[in-house]
Backbone as JSON, one array per atom type, in Angstrom:
{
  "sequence": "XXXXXXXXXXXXXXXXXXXXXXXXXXXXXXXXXXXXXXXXXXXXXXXXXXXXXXXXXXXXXXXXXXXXXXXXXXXXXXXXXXXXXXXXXXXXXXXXXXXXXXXXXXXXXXXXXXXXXXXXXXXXXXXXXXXXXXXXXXXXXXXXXXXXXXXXXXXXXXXXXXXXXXXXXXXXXXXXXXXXXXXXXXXXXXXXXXXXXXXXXXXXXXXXXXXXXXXXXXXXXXXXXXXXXXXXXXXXXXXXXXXXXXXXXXXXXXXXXXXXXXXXXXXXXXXX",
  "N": [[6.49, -60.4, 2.44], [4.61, -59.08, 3.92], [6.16, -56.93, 4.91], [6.49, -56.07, 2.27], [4.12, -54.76, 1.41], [3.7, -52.98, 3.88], [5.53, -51.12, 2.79], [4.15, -50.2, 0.15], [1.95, -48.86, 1.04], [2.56, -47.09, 2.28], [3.74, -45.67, 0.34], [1.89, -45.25, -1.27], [0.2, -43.76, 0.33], [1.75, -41.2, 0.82], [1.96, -40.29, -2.08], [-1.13, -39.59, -2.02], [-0.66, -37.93, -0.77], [0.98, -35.59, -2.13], [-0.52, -35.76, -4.64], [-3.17, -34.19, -3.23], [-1.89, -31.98, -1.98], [-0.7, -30.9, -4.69], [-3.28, -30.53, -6.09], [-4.3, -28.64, -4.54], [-2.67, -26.57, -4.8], [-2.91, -23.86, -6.36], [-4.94, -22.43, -4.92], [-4.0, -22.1, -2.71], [-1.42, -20.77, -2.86], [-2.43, -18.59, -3.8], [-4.07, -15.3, -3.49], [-5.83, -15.1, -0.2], [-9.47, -15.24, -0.01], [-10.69, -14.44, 1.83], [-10.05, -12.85, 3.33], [-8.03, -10.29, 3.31], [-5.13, -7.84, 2.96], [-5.03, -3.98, 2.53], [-2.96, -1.54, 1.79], [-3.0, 1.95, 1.9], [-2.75, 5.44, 1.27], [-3.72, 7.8, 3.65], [-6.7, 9.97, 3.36], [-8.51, 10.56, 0.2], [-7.9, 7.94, -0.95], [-8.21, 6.45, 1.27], [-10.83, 6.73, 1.98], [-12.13, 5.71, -0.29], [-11.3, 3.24, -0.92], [-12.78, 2.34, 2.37], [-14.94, 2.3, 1.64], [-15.41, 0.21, -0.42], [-14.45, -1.57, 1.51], [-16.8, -2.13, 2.66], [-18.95, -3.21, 0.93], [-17.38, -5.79, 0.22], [-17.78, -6.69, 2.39], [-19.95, -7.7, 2.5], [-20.25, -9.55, 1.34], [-18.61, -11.84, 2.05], [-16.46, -11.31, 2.25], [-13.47, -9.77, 4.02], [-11.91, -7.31, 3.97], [-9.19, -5.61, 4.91], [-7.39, -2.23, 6.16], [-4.64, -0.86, 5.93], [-2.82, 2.13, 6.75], [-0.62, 4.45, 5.43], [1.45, 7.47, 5.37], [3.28, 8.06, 3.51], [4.74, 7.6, 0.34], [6.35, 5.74, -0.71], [7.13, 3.65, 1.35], [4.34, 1.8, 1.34], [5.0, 0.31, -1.24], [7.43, -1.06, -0.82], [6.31, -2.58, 1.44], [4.43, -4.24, 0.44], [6.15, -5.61, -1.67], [7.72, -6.9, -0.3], [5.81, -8.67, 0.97], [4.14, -7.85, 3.25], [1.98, -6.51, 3.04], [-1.25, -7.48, 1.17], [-2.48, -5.73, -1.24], [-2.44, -2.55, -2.84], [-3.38, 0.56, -2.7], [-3.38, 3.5, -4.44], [-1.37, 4.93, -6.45], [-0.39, 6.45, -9.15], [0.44, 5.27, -12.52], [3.21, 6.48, -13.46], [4.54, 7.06, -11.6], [4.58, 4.32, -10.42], [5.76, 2.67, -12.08], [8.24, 3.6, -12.15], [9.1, 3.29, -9.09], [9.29, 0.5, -9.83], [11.47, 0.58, -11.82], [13.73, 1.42, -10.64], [13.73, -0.21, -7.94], [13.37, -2.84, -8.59], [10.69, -4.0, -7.72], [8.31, -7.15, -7.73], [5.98, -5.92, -8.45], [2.92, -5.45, -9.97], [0.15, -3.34, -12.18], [-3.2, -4.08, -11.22], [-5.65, -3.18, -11.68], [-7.9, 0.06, -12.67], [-8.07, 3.39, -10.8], [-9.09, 5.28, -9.14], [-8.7, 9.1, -10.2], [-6.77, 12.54, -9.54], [-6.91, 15.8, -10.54], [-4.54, 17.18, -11.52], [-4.01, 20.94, -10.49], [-3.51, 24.28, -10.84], [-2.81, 26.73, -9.03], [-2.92, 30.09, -7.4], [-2.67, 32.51, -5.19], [-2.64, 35.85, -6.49], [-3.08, 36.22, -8.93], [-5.84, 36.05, -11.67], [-5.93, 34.55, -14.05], [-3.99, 32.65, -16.03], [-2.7, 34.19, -18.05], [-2.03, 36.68, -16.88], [0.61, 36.35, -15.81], [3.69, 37.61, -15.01], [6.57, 38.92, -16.4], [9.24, 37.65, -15.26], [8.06, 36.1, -12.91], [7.63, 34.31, -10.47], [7.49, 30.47, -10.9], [5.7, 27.93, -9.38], [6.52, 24.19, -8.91], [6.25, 20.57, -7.97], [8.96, 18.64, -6.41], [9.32, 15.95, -7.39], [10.33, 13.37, -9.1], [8.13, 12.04, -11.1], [5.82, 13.74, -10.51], [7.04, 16.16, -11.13], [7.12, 16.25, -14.21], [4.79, 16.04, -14.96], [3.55, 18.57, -13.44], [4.77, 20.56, -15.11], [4.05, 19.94, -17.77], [1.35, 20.38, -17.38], [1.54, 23.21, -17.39], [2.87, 23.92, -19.63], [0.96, 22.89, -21.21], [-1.33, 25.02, -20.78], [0.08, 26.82, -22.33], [1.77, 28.22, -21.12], [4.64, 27.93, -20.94], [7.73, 25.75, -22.83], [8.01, 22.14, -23.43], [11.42, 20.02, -24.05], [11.09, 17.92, -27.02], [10.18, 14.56, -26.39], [9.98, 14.49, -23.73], [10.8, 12.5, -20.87], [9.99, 10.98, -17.68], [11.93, 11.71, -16.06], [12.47, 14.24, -16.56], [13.25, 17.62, -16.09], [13.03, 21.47, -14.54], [15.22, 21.86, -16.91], [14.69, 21.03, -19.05], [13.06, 22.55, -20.02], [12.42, 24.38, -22.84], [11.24, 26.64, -23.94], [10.45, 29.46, -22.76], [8.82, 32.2, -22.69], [8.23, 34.44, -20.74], [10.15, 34.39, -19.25], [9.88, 33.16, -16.68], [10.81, 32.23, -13.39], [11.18, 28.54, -12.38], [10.18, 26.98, -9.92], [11.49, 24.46, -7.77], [10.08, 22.67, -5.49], [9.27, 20.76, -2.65], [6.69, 18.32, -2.81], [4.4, 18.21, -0.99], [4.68, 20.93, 0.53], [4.11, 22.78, -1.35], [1.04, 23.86, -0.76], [1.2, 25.83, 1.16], [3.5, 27.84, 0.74], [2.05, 29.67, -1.39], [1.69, 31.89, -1.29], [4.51, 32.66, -1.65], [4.65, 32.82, -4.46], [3.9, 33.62, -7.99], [2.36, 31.58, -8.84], [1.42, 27.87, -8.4], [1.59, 24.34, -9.39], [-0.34, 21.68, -8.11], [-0.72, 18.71, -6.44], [-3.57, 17.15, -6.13], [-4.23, 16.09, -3.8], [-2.41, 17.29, -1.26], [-3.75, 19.85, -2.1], [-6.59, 19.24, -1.52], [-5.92, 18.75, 1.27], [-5.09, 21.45, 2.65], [-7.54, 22.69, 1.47], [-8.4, 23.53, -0.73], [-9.7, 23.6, -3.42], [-10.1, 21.76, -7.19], [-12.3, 22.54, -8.52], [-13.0, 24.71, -7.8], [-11.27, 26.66, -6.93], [-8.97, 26.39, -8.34], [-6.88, 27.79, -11.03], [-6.31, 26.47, -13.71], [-6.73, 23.56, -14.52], [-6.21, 20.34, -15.05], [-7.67, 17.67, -16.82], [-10.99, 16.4, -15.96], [-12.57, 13.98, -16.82], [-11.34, 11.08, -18.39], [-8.41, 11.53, -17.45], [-5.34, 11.55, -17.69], [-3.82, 10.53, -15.92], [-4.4, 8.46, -14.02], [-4.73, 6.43, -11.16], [-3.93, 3.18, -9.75], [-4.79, 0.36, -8.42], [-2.81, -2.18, -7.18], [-0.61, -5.11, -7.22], [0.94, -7.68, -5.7], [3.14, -9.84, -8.58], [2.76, -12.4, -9.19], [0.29, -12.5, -8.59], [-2.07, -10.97, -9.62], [-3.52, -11.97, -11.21], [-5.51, -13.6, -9.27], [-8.56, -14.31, -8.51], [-9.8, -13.13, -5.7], [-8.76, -10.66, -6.6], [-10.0, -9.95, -8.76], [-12.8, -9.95, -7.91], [-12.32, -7.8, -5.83], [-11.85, -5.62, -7.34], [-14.61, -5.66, -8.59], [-16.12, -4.72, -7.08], [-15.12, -2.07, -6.6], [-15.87, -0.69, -8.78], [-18.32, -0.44, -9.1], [-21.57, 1.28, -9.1], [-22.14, 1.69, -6.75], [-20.1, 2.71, -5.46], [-18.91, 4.57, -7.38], [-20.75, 6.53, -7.42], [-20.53, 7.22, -4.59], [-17.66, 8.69, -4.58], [-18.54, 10.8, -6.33], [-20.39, 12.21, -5.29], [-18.67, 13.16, -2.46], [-16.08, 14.35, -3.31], [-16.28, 16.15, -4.96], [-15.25, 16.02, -7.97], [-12.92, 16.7, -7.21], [-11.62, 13.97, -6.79], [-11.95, 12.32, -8.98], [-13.66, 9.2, -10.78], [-11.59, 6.71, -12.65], [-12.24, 4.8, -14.52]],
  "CA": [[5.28, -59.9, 1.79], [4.35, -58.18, 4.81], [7.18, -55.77, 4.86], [6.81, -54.74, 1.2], [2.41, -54.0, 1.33], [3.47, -52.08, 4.02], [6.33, -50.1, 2.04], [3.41, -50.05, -1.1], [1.12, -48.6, 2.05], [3.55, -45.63, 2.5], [4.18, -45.03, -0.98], [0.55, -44.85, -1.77], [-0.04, -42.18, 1.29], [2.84, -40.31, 0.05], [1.44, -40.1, -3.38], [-1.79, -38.89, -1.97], [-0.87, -36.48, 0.12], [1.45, -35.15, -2.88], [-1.77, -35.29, -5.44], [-3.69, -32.97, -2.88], [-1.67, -30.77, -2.77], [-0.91, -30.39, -6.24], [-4.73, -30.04, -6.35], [-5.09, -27.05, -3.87], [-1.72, -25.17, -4.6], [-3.4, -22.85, -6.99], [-5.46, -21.24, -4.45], [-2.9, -22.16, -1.5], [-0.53, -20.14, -3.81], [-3.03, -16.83, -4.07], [-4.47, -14.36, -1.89], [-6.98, -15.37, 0.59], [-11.07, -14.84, -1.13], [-11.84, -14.15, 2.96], [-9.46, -12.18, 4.22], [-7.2, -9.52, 2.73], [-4.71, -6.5, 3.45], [-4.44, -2.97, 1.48], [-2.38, -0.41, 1.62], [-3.4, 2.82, 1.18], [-2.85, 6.37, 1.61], [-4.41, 8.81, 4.15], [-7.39, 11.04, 2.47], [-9.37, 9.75, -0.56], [-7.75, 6.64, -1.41], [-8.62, 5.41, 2.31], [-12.22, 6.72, 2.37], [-12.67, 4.95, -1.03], [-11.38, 1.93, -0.29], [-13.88, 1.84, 3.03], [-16.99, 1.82, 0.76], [-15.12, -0.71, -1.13], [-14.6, -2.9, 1.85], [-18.51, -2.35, 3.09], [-19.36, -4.09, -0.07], [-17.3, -6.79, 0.07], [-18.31, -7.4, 4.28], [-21.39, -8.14, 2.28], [-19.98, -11.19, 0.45], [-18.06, -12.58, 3.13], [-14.51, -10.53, 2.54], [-12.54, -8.81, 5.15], [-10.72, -6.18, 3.46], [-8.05, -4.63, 6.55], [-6.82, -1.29, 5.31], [-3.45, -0.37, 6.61], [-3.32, 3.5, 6.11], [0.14, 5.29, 5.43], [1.43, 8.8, 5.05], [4.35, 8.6, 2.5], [4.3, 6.89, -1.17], [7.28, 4.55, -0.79], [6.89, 2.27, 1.92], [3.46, 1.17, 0.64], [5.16, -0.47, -1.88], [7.84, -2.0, -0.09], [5.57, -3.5, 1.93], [3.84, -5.38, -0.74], [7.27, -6.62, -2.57], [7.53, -7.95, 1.21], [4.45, -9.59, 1.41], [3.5, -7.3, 4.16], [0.42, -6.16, 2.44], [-1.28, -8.23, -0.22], [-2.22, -5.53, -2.36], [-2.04, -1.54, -2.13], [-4.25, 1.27, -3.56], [-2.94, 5.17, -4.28], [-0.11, 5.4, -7.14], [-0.07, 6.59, -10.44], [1.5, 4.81, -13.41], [4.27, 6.91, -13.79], [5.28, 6.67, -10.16], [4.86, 2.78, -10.34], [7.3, 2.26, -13.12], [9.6, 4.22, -11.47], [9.82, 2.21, -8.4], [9.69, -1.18, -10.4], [12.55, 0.16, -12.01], [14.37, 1.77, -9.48], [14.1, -1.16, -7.08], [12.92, -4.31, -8.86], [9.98, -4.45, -7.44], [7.96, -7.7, -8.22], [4.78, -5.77, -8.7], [2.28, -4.51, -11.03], [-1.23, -2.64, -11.7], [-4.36, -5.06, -11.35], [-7.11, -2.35, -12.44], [-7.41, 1.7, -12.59], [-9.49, 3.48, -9.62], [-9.34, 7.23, -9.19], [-7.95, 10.32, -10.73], [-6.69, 13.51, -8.92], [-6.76, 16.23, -11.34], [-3.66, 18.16, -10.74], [-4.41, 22.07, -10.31], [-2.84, 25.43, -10.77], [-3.59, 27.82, -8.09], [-2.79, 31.21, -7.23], [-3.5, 33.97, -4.41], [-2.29, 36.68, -6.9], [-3.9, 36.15, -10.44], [-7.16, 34.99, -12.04], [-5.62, 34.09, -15.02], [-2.34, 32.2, -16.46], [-2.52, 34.94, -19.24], [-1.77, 37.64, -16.24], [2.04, 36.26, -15.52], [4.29, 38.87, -15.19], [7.71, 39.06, -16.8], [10.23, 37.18, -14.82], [7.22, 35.95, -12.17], [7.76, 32.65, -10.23], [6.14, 29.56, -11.03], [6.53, 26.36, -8.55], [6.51, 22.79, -9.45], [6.89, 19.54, -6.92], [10.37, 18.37, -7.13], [9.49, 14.87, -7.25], [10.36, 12.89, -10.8], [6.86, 11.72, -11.53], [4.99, 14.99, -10.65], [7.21, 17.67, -11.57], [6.91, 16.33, -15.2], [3.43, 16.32, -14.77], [3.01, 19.79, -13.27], [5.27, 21.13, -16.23], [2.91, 19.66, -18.82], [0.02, 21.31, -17.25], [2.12, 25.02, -17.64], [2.8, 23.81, -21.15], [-0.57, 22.84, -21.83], [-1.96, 26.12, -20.88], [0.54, 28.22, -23.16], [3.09, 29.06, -20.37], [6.22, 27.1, -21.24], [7.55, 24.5, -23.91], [9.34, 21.49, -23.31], [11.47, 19.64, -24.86], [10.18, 16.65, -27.36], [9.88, 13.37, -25.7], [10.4, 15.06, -22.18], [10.6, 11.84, -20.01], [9.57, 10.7, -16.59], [13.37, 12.5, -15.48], [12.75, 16.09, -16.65], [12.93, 18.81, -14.98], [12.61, 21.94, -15.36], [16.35, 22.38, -17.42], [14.14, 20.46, -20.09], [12.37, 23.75, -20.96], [13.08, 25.04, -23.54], [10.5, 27.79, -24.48], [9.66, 30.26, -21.7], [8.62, 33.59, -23.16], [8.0, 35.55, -20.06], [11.32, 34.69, -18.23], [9.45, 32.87, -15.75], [11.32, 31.53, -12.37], [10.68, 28.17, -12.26], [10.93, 27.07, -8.62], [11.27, 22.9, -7.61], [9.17, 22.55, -4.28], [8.46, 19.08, -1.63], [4.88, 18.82, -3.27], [3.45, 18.35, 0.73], [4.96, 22.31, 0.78], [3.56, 24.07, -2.61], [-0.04, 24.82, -0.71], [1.92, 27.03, 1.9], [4.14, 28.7, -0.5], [1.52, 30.12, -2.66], [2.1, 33.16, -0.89], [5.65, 33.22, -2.08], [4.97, 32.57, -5.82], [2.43, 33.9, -8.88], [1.44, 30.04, -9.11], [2.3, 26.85, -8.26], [1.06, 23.13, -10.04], [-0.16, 21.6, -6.45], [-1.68, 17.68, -6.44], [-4.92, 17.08, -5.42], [-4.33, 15.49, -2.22], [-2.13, 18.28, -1.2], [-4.53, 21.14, -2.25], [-7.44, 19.56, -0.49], [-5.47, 19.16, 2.97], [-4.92, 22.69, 2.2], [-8.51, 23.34, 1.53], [-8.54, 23.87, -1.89], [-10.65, 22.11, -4.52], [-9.49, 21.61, -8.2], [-13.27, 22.63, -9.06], [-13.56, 25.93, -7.16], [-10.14, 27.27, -6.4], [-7.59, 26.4, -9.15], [-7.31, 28.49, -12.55], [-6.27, 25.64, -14.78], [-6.19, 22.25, -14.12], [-5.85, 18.7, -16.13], [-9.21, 17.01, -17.3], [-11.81, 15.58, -15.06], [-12.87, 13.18, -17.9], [-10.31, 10.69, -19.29], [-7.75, 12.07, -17.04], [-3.99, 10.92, -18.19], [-3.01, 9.92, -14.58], [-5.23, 7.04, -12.86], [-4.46, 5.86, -10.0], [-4.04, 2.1, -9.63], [-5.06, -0.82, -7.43], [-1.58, -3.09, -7.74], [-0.67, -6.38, -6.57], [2.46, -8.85, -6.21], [2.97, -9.98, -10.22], [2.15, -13.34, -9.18], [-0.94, -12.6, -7.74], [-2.67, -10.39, -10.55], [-5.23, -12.61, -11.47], [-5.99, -14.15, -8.34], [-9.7, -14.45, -7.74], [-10.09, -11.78, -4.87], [-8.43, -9.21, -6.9], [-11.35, -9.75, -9.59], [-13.64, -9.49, -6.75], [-12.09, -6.29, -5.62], [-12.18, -4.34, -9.05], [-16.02, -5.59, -9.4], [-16.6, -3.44, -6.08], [-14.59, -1.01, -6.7], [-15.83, -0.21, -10.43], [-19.78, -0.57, -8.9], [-22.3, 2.13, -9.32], [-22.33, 2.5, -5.24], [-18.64, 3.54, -4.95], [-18.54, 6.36, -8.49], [-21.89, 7.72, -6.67], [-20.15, 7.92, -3.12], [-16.93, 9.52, -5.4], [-18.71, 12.09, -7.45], [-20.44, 13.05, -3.87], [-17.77, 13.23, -1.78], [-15.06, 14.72, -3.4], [-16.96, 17.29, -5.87], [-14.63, 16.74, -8.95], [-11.28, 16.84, -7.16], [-11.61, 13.19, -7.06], [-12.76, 11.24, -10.15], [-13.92, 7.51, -11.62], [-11.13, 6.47, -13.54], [-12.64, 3.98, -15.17]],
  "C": [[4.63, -58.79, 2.62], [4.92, -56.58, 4.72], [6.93, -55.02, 3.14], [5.36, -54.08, 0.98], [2.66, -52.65, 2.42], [4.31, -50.84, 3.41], [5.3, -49.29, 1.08], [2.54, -48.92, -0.17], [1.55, -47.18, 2.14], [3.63, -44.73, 1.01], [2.84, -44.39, -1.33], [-0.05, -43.66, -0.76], [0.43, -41.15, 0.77], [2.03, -39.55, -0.78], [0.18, -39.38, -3.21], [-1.78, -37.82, -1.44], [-0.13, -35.53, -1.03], [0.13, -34.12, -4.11], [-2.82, -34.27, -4.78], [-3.42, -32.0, -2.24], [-1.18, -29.9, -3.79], [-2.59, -29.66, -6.43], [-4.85, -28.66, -5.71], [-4.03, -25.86, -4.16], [-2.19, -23.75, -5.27], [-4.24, -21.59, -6.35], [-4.88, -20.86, -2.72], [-1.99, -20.6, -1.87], [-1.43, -18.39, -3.43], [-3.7, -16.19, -3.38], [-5.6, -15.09, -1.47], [-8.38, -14.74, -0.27], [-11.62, -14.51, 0.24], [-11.39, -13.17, 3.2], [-8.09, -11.42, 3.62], [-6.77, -8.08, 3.22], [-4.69, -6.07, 2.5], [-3.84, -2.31, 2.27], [-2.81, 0.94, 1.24], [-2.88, 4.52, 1.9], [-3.47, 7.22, 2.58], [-5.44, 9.52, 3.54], [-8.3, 9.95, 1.55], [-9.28, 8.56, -0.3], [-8.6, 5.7, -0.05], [-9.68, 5.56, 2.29], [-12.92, 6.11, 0.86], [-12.48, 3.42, -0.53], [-12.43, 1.51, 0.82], [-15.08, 1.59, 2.69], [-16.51, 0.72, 0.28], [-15.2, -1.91, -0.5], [-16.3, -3.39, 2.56], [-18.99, -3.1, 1.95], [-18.8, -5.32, -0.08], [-17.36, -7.36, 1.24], [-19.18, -8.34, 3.6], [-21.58, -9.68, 2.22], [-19.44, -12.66, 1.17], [-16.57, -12.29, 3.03], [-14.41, -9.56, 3.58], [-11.78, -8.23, 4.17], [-9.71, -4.99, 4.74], [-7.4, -3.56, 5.27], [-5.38, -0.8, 6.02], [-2.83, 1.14, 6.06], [-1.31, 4.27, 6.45], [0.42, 6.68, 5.12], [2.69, 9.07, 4.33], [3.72, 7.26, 1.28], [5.64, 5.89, -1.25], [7.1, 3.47, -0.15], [5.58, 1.15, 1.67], [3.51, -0.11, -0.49], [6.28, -1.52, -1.67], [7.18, -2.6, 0.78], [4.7, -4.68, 1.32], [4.48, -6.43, -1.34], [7.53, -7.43, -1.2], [6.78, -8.83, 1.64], [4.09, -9.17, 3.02], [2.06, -6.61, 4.22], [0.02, -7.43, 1.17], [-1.82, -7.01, -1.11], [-2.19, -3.66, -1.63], [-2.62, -0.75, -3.18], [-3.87, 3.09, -3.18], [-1.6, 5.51, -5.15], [-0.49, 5.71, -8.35], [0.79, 5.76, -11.18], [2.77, 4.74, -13.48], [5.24, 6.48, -12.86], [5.55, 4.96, -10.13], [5.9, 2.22, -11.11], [8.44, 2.96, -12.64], [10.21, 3.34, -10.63], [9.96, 1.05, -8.48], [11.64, -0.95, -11.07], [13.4, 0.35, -11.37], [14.81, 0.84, -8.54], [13.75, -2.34, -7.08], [11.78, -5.09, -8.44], [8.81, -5.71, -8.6], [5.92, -7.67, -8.3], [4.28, -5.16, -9.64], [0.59, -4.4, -10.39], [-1.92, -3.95, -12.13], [-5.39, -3.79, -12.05], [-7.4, -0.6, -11.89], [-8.88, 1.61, -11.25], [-10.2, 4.73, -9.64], [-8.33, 7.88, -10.03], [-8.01, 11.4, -9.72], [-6.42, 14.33, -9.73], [-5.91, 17.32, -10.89], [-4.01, 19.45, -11.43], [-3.24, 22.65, -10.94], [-3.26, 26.32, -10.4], [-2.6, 28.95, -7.55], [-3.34, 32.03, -6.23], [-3.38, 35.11, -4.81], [-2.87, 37.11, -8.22], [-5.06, 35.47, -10.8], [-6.54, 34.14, -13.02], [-4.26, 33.65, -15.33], [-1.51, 33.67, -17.31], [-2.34, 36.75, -18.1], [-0.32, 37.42, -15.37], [2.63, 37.16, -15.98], [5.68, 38.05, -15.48], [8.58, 38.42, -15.46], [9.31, 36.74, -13.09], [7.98, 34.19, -11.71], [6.6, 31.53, -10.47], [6.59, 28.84, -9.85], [5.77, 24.83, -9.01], [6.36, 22.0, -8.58], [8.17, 19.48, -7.62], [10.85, 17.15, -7.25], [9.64, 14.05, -8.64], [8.97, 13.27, -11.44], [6.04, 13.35, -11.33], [5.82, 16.33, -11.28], [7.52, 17.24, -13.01], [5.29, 16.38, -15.51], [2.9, 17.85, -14.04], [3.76, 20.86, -14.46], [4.49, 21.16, -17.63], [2.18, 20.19, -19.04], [0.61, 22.88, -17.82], [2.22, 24.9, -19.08], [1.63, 23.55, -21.7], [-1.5, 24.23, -21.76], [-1.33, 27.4, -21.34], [1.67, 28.81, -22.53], [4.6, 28.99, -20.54], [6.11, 26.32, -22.34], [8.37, 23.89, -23.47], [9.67, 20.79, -24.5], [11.2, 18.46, -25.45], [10.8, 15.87, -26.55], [10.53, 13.75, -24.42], [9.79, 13.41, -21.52], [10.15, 12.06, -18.51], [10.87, 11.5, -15.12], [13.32, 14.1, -15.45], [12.63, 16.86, -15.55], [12.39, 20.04, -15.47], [13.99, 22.67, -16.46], [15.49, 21.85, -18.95], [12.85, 21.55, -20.61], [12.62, 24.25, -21.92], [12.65, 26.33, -24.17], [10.15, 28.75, -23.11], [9.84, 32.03, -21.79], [8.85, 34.85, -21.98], [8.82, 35.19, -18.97], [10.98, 34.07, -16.87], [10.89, 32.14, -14.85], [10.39, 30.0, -12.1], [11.4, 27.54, -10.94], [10.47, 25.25, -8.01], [11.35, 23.09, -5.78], [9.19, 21.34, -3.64], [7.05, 19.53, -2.25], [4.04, 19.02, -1.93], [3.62, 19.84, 0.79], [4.39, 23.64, -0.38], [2.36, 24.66, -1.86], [0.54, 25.94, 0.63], [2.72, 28.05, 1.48], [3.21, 29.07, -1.66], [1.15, 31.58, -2.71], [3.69, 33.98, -1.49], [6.01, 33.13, -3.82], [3.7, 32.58, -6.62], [1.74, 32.61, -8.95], [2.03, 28.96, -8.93], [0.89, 25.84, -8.73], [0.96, 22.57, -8.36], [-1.29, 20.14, -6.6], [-2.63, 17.88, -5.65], [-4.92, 17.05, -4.02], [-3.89, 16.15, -1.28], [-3.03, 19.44, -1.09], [-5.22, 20.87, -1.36], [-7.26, 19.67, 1.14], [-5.61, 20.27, 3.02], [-6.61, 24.05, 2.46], [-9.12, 24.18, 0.38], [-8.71, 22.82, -2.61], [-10.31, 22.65, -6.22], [-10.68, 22.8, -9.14], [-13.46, 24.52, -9.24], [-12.87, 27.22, -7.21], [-8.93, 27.41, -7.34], [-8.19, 27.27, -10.67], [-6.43, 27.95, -13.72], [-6.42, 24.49, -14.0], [-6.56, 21.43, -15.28], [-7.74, 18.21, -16.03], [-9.74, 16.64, -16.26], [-12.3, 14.43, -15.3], [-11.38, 12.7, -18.65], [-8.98, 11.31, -18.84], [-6.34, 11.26, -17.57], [-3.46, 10.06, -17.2], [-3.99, 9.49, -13.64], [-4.22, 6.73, -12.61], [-4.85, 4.31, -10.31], [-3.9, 1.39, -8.47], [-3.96, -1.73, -8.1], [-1.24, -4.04, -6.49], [0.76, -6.84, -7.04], [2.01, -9.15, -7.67], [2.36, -11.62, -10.31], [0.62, -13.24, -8.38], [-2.03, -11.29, -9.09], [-3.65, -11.02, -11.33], [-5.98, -13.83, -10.81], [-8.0, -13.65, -8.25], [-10.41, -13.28, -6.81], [-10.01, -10.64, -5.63], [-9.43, -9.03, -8.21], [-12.64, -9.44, -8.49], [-13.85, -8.02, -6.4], [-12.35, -5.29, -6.76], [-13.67, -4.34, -8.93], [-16.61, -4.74, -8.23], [-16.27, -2.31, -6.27], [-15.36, 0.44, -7.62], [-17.83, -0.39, -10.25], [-20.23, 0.73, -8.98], [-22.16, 2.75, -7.54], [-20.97, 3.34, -5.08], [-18.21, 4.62, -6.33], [-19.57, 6.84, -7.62], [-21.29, 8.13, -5.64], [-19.05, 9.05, -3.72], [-17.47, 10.9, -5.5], [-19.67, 12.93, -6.24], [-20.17, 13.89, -2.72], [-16.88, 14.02, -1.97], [-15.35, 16.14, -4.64], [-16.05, 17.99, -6.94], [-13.09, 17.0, -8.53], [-10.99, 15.29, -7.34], [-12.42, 12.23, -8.14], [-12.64, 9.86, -10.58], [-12.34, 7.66, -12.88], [-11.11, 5.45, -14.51], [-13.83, 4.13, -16.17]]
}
């Protein structure tokens, strides 16, 4: 009798220690609500994010920013669980490297926009391209269909229908004035703008550069309702963790569009 109360004794420990932690795995399971890593870029993305994490010091979150200078490893570090979440990609770019390399992440909630330019040290106007003039592009998937768009949007080129996330620029198919179109490292278009009537040149780029979308470029993409937000993205199991509602409701606050629309005067915008 002895021997089997204490077997029952064991079983019944067991069983509780089982039932709590069934009970806690849910937040065992999902990011920390104290203490959290991002990822982020150099430039805006990191000096947004720091207002972002001064707000949530407030609450009692640690937000650590871990600050890189390329657009890939950011996200291998995440599918690693070397970051928990990571702030500075576009859409386009994100589906790329989900499909590209299986990554098991997605977007939690939009942040900024960079309104990609078209700048010139040679012309005021698009409508002053000369006959067989160079343009330049990036030569990266995601942007150099996006700096092609812009040339087609302002009358310069046509591509062709449903130009994917692949095009280039062989996917032209209209270009009246014989233009050279010339595929660039986007980090290299604001130095080469000496060697070409115009080049499409991202934000983040230009302003290292020293050029603002507002001041300096003679087209660029919307400022309002921009096509290409930037997203705050997270492991896929972790996308509606707790913190990362937290994070958006700082993010998406009145203090951090005011520091924005301050700060960055229109090269960087609310995408929300």
């Amino acid at each position: 009798m002895k021997k089997f109360t204490k077997v029952l004794s064991a079983a019944l420990i067991v069983s509780l220690i089982f039932v709590l932690t069934a009970c806690g795995s849910s937040s065992s399971g999902g990011l920390s609500t104290k203490d959290i890593t991002v990822g982020v870029t150099g430039g805006p993305h990191q000096q947004v994010m720091e207002e972002v994490a001064k707000l949530a010091k407030k609450d009692g979150l640690t937000i650590h920013l871990k600050v890189f200078n390329d657009y890939n490893t950011p996200n291998t570090a995440l599918n690693d669980k070397e970051l928990d979440a990571n702030s500075y990609q576009t859409m386009p770019f994100l589906k790329n490297q989900i499909s590209n390399k299986g990554y098991k992440i997605t977007d939690a909630f939009k942040t900024v926009a960079f309104p990609m330019g078209i700048y010139s040290k040679s012309i005021k106007s698009l409508k002053d391209l000369k006959n067989g003039d160079k343009i330049a592009v990036p030569n990266d998937p995601a942007n150099e269909l996006r700096a092609l768009k812009l040339f087609e949007k302002a009358g310069v080129i046509t591509l062709k229908k449903g130009s994917g996330i692949t095009s280039t620029k062989r996917d032209v198919v209209s270009n009246p004035k014989n233009l050279q179109i010339v595929e660039l490292d986007a980090a290299q278009l604001p130095a080469q703008l000496n060697e070409v009537a115009a080049a499409a040149i991202n934000t983040n780029f230009a302003m290292g550069a020293g050029l603002t979308v507002l001041k300096d470029s003679i087209f660029h993409e919307p400022l309002v309702n921009n096509p290409y937000s930037n997203y705050f993205v997270v492991r896929t199991d972790n996308k509606n963790d707790k913190v990362v509602k937290q994070i958006e409701k700082y993010y998406h606050s009145t203090e951090v569009k005011a520091f924005i629309q301050k700060t960055f005067g229109g090269s960087v915008v609310p995408a929300w």
